[in-house]
Short mmCIF file of the C-alpha atoms (twelve columns), coordinates in Angstrom:
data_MODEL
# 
_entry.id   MODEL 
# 
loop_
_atom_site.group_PDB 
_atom_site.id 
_atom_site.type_symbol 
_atom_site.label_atom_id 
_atom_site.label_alt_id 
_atom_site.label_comp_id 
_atom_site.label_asym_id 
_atom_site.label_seq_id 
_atom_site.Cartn_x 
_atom_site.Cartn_y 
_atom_site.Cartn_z 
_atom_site.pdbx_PDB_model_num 
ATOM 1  C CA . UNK A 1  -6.566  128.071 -106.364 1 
ATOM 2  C CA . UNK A 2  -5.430  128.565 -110.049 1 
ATOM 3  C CA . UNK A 3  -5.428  131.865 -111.139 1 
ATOM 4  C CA . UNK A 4  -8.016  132.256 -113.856 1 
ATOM 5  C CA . UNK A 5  -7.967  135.669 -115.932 1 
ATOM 6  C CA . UNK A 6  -11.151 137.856 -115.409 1 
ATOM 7  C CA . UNK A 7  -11.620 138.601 -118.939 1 
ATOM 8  C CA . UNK A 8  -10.976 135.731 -121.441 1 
ATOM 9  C CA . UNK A 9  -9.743  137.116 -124.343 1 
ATOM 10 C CA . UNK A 10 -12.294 136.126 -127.681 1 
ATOM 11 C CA . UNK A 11 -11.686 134.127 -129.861 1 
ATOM 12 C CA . UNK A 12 -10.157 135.927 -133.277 1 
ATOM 13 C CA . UNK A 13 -12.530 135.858 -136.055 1 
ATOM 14 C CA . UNK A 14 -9.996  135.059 -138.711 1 
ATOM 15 C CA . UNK A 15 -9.311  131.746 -136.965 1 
ATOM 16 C CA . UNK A 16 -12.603 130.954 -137.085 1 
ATOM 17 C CA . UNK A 17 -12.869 131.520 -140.612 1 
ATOM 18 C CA . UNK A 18 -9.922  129.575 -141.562 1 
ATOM 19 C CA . UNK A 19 -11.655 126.488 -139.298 1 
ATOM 20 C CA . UNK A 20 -14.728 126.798 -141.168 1 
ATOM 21 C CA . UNK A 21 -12.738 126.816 -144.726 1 
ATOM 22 C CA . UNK A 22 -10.787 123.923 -143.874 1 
ATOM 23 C CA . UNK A 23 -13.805 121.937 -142.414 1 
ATOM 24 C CA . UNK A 24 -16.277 122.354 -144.839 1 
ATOM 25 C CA . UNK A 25 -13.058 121.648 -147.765 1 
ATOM 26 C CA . UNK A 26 -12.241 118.374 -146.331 1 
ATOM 27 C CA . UNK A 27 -16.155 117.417 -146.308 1 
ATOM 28 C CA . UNK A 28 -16.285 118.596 -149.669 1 
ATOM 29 C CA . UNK A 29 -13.205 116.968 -150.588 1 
ATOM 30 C CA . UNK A 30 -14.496 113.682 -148.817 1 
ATOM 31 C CA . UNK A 31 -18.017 113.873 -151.166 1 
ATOM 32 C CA . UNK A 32 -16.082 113.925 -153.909 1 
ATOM 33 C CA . UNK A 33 -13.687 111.382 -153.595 1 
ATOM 34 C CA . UNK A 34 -16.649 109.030 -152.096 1 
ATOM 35 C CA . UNK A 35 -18.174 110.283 -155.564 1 
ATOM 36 C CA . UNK A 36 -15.121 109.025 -157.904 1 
ATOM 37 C CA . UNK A 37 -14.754 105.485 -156.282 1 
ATOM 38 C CA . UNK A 38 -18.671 104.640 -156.108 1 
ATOM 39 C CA . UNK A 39 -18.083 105.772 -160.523 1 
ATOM 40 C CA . UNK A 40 -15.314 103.146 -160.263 1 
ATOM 41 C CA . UNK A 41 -15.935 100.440 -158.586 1 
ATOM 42 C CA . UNK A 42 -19.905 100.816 -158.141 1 
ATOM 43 C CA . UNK A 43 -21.874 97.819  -159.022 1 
ATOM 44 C CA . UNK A 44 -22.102 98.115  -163.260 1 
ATOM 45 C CA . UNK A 45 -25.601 99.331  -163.894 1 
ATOM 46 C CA . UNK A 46 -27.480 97.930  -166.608 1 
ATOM 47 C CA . UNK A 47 -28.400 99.800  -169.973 1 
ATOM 48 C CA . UNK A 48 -31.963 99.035  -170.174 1 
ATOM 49 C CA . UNK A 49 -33.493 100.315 -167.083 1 
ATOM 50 C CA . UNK A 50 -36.396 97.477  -166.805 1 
ATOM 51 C CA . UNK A 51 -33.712 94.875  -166.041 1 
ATOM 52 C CA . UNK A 52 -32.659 97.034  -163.060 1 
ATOM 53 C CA . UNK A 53 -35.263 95.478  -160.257 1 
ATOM 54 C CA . UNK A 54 -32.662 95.900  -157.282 1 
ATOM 55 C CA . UNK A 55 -35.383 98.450  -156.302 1 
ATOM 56 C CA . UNK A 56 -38.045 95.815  -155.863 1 
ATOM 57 C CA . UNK A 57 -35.378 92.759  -154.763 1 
ATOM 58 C CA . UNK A 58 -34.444 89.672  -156.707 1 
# 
């Protein structure tokens, strides 16, 4: 049978935190970029906003 320590050592808290930091960055990071290209290469949007019906379908 394997030989299985009787008390797991926790988990550190300051690798935790650096997880969490580089998790929530790369979301972040994702939001933004997805935030740059949809400016760039969106669809154009129109100046008057009556002619805008994609709301309601052409």
């Amino acid at each position: 049978m394997l030989d299985a320590p009787k008390h797991p050592q926790p988990t550190p808290k300051w690798l935790i935190i650096i997880l969490l930091v580089i998790f929530i960055g790369s979301a972040a990071w994702g939001a933004y970029v997805m935030v740059v290209n949809e400016e760039k290469y969106g669809a154009p949007k129109p100046k008057d906003p009556l002619e805008d019906r994609s709301l309601f379908g052409r």
